[in-house]
C-alpha positions as a LaTeX table, in Angstrom:
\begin{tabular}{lrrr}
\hline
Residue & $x$ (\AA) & $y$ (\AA) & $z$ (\AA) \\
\hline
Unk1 & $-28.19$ & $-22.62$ & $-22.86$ \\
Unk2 & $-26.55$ & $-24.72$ & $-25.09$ \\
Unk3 & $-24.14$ & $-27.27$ & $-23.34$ \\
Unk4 & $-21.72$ & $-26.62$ & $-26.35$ \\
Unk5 & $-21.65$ & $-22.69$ & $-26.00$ \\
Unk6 & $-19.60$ & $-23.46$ & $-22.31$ \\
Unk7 & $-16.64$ & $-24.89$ & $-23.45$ \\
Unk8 & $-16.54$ & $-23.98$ & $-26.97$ \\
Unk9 & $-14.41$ & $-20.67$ & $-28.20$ \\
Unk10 & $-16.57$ & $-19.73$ & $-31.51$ \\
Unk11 & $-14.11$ & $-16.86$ & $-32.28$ \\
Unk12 & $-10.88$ & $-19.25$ & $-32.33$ \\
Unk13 & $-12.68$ & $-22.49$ & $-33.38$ \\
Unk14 & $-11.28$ & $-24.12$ & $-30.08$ \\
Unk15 & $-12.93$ & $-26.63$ & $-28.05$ \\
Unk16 & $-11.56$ & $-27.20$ & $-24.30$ \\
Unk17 & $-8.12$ & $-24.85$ & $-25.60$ \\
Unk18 & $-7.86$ & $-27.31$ & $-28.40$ \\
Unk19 & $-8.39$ & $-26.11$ & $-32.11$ \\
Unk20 & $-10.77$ & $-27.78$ & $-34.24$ \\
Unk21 & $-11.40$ & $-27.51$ & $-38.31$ \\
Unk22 & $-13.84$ & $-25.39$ & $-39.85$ \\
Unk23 & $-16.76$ & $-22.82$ & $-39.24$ \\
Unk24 & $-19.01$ & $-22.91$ & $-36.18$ \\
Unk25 & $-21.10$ & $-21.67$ & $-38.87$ \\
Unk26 & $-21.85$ & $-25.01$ & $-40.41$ \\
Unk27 & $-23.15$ & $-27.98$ & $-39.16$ \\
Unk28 & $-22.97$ & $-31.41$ & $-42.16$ \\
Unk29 & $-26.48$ & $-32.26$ & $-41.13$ \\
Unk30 & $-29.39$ & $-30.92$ & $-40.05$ \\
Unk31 & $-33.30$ & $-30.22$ & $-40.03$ \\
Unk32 & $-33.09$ & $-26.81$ & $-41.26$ \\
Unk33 & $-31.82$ & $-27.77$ & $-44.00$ \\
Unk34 & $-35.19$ & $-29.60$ & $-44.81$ \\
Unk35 & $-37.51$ & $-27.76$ & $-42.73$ \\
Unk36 & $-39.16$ & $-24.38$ & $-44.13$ \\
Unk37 & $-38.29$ & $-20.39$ & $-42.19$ \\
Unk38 & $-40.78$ & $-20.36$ & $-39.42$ \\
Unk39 & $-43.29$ & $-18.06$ & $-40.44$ \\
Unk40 & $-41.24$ & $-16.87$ & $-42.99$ \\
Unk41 & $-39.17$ & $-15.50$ & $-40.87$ \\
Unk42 & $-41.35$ & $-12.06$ & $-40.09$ \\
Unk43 & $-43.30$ & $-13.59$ & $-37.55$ \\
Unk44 & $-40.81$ & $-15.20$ & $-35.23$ \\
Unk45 & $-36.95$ & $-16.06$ & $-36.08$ \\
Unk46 & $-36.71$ & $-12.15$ & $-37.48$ \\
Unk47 & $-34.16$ & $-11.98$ & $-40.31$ \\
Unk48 & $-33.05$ & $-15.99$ & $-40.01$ \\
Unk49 & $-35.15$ & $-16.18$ & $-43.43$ \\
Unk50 & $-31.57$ & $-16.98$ & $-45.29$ \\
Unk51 & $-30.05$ & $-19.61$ & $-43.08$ \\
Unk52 & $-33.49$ & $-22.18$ & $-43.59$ \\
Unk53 & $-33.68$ & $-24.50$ & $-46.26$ \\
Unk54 & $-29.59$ & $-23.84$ & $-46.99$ \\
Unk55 & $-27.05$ & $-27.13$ & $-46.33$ \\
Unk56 & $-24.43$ & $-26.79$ & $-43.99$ \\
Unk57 & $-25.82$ & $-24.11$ & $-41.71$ \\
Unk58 & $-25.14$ & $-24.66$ & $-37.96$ \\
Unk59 & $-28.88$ & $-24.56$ & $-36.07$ \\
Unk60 & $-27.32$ & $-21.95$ & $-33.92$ \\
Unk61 & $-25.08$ & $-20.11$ & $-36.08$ \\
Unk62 & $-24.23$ & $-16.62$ & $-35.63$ \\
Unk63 & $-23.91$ & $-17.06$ & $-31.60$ \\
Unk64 & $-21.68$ & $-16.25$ & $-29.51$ \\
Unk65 & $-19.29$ & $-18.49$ & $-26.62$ \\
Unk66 & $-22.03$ & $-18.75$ & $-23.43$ \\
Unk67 & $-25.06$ & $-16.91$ & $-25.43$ \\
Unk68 & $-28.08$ & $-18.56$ & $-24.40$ \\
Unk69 & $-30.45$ & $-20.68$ & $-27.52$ \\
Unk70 & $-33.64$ & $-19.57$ & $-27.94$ \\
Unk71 & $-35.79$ & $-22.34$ & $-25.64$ \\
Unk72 & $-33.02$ & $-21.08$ & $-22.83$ \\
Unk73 & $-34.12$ & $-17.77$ & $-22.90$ \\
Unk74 & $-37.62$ & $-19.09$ & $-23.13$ \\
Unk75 & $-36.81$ & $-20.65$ & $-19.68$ \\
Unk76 & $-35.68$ & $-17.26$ & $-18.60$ \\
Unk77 & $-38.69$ & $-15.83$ & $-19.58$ \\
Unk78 & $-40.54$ & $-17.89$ & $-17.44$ \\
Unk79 & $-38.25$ & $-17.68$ & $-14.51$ \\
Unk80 & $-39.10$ & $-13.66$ & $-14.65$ \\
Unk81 & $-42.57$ & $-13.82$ & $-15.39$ \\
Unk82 & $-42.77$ & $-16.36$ & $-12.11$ \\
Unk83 & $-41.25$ & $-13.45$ & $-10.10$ \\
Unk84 & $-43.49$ & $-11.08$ & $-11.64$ \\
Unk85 & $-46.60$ & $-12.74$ & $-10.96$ \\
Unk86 & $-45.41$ & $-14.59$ & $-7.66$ \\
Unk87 & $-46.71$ & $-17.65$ & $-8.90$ \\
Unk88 & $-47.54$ & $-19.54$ & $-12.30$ \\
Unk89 & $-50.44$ & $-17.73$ & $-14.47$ \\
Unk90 & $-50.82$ & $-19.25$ & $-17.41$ \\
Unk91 & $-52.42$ & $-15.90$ & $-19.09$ \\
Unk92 & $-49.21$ & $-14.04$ & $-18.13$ \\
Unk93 & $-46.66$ & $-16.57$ & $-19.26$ \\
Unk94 & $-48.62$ & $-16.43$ & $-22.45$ \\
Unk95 & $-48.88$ & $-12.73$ & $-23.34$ \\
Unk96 & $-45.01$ & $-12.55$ & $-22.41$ \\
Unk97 & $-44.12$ & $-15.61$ & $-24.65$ \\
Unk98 & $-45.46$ & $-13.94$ & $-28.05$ \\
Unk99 & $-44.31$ & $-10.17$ & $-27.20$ \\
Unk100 & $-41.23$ & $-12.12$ & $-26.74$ \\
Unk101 & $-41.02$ & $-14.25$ & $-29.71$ \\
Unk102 & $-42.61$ & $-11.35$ & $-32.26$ \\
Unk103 & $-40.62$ & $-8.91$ & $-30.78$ \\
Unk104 & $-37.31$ & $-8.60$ & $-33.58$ \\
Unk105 & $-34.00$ & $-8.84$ & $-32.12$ \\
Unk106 & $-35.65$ & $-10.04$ & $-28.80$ \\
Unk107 & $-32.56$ & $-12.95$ & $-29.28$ \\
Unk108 & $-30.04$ & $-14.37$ & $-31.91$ \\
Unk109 & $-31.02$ & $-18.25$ & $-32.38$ \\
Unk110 & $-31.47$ & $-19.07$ & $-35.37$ \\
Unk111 & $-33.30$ & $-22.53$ & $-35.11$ \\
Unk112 & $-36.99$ & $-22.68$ & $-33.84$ \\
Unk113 & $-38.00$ & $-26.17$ & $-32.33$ \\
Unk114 & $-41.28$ & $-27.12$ & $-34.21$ \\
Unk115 & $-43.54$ & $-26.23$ & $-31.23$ \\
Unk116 & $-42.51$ & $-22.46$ & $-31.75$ \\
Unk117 & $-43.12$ & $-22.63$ & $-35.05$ \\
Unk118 & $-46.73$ & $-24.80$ & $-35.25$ \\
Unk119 & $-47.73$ & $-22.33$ & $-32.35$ \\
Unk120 & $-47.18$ & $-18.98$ & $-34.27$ \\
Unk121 & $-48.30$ & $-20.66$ & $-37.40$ \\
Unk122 & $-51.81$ & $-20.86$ & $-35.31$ \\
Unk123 & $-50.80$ & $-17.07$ & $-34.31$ \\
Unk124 & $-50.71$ & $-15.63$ & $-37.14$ \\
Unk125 & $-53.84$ & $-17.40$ & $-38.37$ \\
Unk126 & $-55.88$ & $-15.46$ & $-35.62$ \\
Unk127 & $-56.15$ & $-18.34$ & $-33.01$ \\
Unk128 & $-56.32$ & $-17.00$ & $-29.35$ \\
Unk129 & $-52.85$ & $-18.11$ & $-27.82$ \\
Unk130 & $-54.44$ & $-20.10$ & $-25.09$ \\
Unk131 & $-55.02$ & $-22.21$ & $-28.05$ \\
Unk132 & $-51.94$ & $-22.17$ & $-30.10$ \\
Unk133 & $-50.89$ & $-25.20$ & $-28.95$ \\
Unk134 & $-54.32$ & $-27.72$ & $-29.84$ \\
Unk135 & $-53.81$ & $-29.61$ & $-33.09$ \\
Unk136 & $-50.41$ & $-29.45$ & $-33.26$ \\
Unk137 & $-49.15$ & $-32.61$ & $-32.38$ \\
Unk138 & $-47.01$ & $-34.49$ & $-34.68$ \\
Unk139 & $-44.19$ & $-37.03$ & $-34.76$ \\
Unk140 & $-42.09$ & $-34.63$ & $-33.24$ \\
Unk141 & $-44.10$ & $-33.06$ & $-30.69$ \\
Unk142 & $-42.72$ & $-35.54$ & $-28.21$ \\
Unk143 & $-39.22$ & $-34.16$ & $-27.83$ \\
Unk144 & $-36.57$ & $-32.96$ & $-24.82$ \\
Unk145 & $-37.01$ & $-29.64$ & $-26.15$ \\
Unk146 & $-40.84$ & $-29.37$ & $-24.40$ \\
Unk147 & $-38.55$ & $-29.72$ & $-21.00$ \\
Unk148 & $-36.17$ & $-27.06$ & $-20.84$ \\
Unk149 & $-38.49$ & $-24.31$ & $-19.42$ \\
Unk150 & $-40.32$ & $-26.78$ & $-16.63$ \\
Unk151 & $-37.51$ & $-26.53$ & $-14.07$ \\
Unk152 & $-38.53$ & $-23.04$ & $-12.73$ \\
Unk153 & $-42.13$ & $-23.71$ & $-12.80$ \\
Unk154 & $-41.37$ & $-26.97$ & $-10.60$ \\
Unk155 & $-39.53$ & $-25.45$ & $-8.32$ \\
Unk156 & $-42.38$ & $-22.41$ & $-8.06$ \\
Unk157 & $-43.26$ & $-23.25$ & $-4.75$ \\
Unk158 & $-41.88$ & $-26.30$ & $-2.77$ \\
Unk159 & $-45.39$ & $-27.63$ & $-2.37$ \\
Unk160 & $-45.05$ & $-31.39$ & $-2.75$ \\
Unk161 & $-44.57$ & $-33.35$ & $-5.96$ \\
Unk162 & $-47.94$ & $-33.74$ & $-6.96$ \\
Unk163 & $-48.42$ & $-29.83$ & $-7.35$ \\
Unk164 & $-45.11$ & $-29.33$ & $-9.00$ \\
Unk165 & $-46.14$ & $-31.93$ & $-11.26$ \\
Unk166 & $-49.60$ & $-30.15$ & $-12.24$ \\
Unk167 & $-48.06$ & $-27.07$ & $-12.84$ \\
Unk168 & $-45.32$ & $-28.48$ & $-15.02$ \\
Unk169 & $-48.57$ & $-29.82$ & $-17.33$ \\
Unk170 & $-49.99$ & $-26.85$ & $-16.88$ \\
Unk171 & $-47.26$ & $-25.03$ & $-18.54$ \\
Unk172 & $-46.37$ & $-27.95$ & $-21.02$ \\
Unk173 & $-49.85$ & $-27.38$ & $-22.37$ \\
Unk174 & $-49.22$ & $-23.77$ & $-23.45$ \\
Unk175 & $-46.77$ & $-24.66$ & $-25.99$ \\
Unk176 & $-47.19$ & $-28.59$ & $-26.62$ \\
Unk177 & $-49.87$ & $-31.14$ & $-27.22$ \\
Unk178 & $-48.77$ & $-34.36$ & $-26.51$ \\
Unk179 & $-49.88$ & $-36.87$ & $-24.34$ \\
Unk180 & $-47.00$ & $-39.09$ & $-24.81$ \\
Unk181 & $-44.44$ & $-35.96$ & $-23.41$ \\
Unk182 & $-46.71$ & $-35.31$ & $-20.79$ \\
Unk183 & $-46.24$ & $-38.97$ & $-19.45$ \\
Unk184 & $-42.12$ & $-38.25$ & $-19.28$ \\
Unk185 & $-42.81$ & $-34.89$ & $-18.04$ \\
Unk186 & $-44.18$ & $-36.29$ & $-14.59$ \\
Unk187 & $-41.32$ & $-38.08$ & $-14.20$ \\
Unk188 & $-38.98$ & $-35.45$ & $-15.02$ \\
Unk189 & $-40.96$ & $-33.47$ & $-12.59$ \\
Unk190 & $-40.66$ & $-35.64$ & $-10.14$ \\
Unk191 & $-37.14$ & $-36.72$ & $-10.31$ \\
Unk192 & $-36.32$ & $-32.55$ & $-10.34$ \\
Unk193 & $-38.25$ & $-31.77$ & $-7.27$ \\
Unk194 & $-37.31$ & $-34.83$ & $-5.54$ \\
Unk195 & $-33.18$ & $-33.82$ & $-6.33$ \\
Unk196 & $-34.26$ & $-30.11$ & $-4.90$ \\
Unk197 & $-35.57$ & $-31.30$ & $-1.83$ \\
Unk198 & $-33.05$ & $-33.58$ & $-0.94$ \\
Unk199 & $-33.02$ & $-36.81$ & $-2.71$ \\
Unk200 & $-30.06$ & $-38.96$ & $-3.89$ \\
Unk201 & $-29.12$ & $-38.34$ & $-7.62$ \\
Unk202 & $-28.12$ & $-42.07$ & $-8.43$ \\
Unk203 & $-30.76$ & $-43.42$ & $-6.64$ \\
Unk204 & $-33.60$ & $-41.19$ & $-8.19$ \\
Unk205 & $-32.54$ & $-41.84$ & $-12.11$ \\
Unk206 & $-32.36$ & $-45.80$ & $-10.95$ \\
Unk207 & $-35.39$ & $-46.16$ & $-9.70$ \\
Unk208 & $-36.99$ & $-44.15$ & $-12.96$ \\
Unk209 & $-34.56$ & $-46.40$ & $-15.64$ \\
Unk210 & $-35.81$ & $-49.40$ & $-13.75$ \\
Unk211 & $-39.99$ & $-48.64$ & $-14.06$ \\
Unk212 & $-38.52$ & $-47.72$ & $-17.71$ \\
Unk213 & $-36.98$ & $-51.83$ & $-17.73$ \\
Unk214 & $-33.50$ & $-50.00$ & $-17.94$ \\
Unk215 & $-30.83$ & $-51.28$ & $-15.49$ \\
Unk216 & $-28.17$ & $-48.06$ & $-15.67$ \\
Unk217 & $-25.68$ & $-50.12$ & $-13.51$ \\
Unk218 & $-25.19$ & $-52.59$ & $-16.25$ \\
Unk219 & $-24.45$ & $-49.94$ & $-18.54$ \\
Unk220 & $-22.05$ & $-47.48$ & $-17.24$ \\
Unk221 & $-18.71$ & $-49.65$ & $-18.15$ \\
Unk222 & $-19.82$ & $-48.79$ & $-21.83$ \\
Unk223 & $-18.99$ & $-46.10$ & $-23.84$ \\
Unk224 & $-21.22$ & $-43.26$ & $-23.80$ \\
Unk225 & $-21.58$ & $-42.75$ & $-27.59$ \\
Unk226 & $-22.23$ & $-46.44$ & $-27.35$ \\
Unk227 & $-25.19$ & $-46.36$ & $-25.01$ \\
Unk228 & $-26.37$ & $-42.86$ & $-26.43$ \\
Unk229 & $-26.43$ & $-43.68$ & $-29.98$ \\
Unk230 & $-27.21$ & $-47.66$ & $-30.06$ \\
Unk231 & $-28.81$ & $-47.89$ & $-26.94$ \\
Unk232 & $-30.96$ & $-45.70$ & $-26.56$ \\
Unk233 & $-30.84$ & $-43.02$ & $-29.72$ \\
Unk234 & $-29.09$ & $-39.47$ & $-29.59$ \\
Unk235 & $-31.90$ & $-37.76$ & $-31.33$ \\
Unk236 & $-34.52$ & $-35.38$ & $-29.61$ \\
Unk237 & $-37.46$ & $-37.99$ & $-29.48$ \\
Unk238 & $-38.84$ & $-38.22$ & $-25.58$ \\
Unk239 & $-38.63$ & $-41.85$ & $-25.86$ \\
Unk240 & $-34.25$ & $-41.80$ & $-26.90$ \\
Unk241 & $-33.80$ & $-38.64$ & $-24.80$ \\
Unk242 & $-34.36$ & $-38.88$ & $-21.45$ \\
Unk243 & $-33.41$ & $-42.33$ & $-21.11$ \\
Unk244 & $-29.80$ & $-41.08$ & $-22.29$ \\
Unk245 & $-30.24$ & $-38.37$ & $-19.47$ \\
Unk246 & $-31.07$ & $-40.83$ & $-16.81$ \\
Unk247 & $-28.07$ & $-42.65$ & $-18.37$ \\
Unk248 & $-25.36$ & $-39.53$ & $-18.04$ \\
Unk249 & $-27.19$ & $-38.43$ & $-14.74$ \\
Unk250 & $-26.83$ & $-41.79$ & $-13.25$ \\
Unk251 & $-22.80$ & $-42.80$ & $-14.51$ \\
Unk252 & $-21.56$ & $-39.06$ & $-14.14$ \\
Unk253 & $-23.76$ & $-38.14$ & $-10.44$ \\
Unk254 & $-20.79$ & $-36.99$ & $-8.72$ \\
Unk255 & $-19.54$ & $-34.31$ & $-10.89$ \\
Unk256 & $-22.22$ & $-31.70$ & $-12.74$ \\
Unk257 & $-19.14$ & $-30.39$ & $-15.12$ \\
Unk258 & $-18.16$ & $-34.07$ & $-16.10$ \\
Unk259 & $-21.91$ & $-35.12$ & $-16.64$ \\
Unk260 & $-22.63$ & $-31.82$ & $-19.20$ \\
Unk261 & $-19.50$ & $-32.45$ & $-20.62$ \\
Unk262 & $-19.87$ & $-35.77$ & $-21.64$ \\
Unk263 & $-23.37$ & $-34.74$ & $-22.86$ \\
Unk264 & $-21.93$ & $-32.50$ & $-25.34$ \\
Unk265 & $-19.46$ & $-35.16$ & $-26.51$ \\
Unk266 & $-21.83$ & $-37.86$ & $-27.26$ \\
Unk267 & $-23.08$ & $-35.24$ & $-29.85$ \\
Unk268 & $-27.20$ & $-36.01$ & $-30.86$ \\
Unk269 & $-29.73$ & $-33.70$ & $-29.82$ \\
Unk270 & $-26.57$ & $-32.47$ & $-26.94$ \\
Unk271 & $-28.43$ & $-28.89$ & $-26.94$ \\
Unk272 & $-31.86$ & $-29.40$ & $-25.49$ \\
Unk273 & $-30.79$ & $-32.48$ & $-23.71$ \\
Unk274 & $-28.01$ & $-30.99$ & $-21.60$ \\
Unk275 & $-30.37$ & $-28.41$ & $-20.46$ \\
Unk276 & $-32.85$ & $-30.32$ & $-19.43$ \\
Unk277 & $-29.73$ & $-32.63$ & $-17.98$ \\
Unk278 & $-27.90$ & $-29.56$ & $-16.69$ \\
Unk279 & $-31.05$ & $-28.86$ & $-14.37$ \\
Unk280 & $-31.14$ & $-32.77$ & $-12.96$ \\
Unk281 & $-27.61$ & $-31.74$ & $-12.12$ \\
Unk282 & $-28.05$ & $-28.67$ & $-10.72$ \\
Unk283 & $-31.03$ & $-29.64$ & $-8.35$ \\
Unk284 & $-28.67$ & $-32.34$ & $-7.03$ \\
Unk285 & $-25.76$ & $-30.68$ & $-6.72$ \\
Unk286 & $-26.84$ & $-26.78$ & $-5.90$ \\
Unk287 & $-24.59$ & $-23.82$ & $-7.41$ \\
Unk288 & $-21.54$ & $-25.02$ & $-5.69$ \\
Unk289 & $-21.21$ & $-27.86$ & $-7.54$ \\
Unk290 & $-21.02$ & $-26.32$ & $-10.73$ \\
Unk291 & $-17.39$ & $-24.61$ & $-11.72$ \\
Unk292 & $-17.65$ & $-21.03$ & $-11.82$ \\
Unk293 & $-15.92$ & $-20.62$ & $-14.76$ \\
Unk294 & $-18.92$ & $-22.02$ & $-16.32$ \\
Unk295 & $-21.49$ & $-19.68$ & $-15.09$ \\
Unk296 & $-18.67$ & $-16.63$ & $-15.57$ \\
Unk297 & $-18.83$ & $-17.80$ & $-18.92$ \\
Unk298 & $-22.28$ & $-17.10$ & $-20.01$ \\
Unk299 & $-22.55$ & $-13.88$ & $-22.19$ \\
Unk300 & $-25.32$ & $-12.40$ & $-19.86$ \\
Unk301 & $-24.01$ & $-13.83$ & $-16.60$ \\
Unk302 & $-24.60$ & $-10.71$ & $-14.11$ \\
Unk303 & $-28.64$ & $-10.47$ & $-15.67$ \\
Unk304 & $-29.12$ & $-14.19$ & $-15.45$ \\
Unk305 & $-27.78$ & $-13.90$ & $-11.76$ \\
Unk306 & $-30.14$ & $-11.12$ & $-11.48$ \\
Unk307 & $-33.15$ & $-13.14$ & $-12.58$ \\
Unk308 & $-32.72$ & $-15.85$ & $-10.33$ \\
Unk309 & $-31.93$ & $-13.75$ & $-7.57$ \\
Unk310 & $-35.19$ & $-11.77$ & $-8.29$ \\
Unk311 & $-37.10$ & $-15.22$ & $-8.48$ \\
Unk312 & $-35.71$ & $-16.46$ & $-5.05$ \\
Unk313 & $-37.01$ & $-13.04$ & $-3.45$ \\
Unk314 & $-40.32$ & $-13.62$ & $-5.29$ \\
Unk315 & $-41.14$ & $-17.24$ & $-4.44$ \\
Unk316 & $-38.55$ & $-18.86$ & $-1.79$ \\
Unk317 & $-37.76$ & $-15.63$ & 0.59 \\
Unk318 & $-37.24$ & $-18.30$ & 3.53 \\
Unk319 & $-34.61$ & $-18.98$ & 1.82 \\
Unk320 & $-32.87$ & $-15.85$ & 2.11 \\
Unk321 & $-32.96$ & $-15.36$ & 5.86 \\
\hline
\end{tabular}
């Protein structure tokens, strides 16, 4: 989900109970604005066709407080298909991902990171899917975006950090081809199963900063938009966006809602980011450490509690007893 889409009130233009000028509806800068309709919008992104290639539309306009963006549901998508199949099949995953994405109305995003959009360009050009991603890597290829469905395939089976790390390359094949986000995707990978199974949140993103030559300690008296922006770099490139998740991980440990929060404050790429963020923070912290106003808050709360509940039973039934 987006980060924003907890605390913001798109009816009332409010953010945190306070109001805030203008439309949710517009955004001053953005790719879309540049980038053409994916597939013309009658492949994927069904009826979006209007909002592409027109200034001063939000990516995610039209959605509602706490509905999930589109590579959110994608990570739902995999979290059922996991259950389904009781394990990771990359065949499965596949057929569900373009019924999904070709289905119209299957969800209300509006923007389409470019992987979506160079896969089902291959698509519709009569490549097999299990090849949809080959040949597609460009300069953006190599963004946080390519994370935000790994968590549930990590977590598949508690199986040691080497296998969670195959299968999250496994899966981050399917839709990207990238060597370069395949390098940060082990250590995402690793630093998620490692929080799951115990590990120390501050002590984890350290360690990772420092075989990155980033000390987080000296930077947390800093300003975030600071570190984020000048630092680092608030945009989705791999290389500026996980070191500003280490960054937020690391200074705001302790508390999942402050971490998220200040995530969405040091605007950037705050979208894909916080989710892949928001999962550091939940495998450290567990559901109890995240406000329940927050999960209350998401538009299909009772289904999304239903789909993890469903995945638990699936994969982790130990659990349960």
């Amino acid at each position: 989900m987006s980060s924003l889409s907890m605390f913001k009130d798109t009816k009332n233009n409010t953010y945190n109970g306070k109001q805030v000028p203008g439309s949710v509806n517009f955004h001053p800068k953005h790719i879309v604005t540049l980038a053409p309709c994916p597939n013309n919008g009658d492949v994927i992104n069904h009826g979006k066709h209007a909002f592409w290639g027109k200034p001063g539309v939000h990516y995610h306009q039209g959605m509602k407080a706490g509905e999930n963006t589109l590579n959110a549901i994608c990570a739902r998508l995999v979290l059922r298909n996991l259950a389904k199949e009781k394990g990771y099949s990359t065949s499965s995953w596949l057929q569900d991902y373009v019924t999904f994405m070709t289905t119209p109305g299957s969800h209300n995003d509006t923007y389409a990171e470019s992987f979506h959009r160079d896969f089902f360009r291959n698509w519709a050009a009569g490549v097999p899917p299990e090849r949809c991603s080959q040949g597609t890597e460009g300069h953006n290829t190599a963004q946080i975006g390519g994370f935000v469905m790994l968590p549930p395939v990590i977590l598949s089976r508690l199986d040691g950090p080497e296998a969670a790390t195959q299968r999250a390359l496994q899966h981050l094949t399917t839709t990207h081809e990238s060597r370069k986000l395949a390098a940060y995707a082990q250590k995402y990978s690793d630093l998620v199963y490692g929080l799951a199974t115990g590990g120390d949140l501050r002590q984890a993103t350290s360690a990772l900063a420092k075989g990155m030559g980033i000390d987080l300690a000296q930077l947390v008296p800093y300003d975030d938009i600071r570190i984020v922006h000048s630092t680092f770099g608030s945009a989705c490139y791999i290389e500026d966006s996980f070191p500003s998740l280490l960054y937020l991980a690391y200074k705001y440990a302790d508390s999942f809602e402050k971490a998220v929060l200040a995530n969405t404050n040091v605007g950037g790429e705050n979208c894909h980011r916080g989710a892949a963020l928001g999962a550091v923070m939940g495998a450290a912290h567990g559901e109890s450490g995240i406000p329940s106003r927050l999960i209350e808050g998401l538009a299909e709360a009772a289904t999304i509690r239903q789909e993890i509940d469903a995945y638990v039973q699936a994969l982790h039934p130990e659990l349960l007893v």
